[in-house]
N, C-alpha and C positions, 0 to 999 in steps of 0.2 A: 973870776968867771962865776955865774951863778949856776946853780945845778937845776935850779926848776925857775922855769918859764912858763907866764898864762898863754894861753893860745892866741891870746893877740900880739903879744910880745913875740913869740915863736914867729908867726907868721910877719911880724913885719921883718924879722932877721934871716928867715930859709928860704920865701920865696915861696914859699907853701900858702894858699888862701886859709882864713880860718875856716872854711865849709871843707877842704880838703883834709884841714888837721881831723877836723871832729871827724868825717868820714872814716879816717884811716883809725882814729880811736875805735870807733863803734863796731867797726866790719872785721875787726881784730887783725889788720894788717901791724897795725901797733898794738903791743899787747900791754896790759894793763899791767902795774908793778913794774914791768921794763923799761918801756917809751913813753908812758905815759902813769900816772899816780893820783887819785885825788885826797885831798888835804883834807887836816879834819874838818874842816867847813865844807864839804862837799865837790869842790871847785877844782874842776880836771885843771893840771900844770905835767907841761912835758919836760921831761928830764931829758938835758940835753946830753947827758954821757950814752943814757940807752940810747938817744937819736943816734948819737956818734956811732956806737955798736951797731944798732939795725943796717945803716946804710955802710958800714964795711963787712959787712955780714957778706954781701955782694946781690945777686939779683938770683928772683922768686924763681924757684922750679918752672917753668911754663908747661902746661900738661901737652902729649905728643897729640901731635895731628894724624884725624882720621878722615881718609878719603873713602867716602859710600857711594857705590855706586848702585843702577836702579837697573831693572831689566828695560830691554831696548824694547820701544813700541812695535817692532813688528813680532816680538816675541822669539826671538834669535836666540837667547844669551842676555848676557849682560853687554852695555853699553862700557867706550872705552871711559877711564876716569878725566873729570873735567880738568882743565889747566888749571894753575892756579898762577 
C-alpha cells in the first residue's frame, strides 16, 4: 500500500470529489501534517494512514442547539418555542 496519495488518486479510491478533498484541506477539517502533507515540490498528497486515523477518530463535535424565541406581537411575553 502507498502512504501518500495525489488528490486525484484519493478521490478516485474514497469516493470523496477532488473539490471536496481540497475543501476539507483548506477549512482544516483535515489538518495539515496529519491527513494531508505537501511534498517538497509543493504538491498536496493525502496520507492515507491519517485518512484511516481521522475517520476512526469518529464524528465531529456538532455544537448544541439553540432555540430563540421573540416576544409575542401582542406584547404578552414571550411566544411559545417553534417545532422543529
Amino acid at each position: 500500500m502507498v502512504k501518500y496519495k495525489t488528490i486525484k488518486q484519493f478521490a478516485a479510491e474514497s469516493g470523496y470529489t477532488e473539490h471536496a478533498i481540497r475543501a476539507k484541506c483548506s477549512n482544516g477539517t483535515w489538518l495539515e501534517g496529519q491527513v494531508w502533507v505537501r511534498a517538497p515540490d509543493n504538491k498536496p498528497l493525502i496520507n492515507v494512514e491519517g485518512y484511516h486515523a481521522w475517520v476512526e477518530s469518529g464524528p465531529a463535535p456538532r455544537p448544541a442547539l439553540q432555540v430563540v424565541t421573540k416576544p409575542s406581537s401582542k406584547g404578552k411575553g414571550m411566544s411559545p418555542p417553534p417545532l422543529i
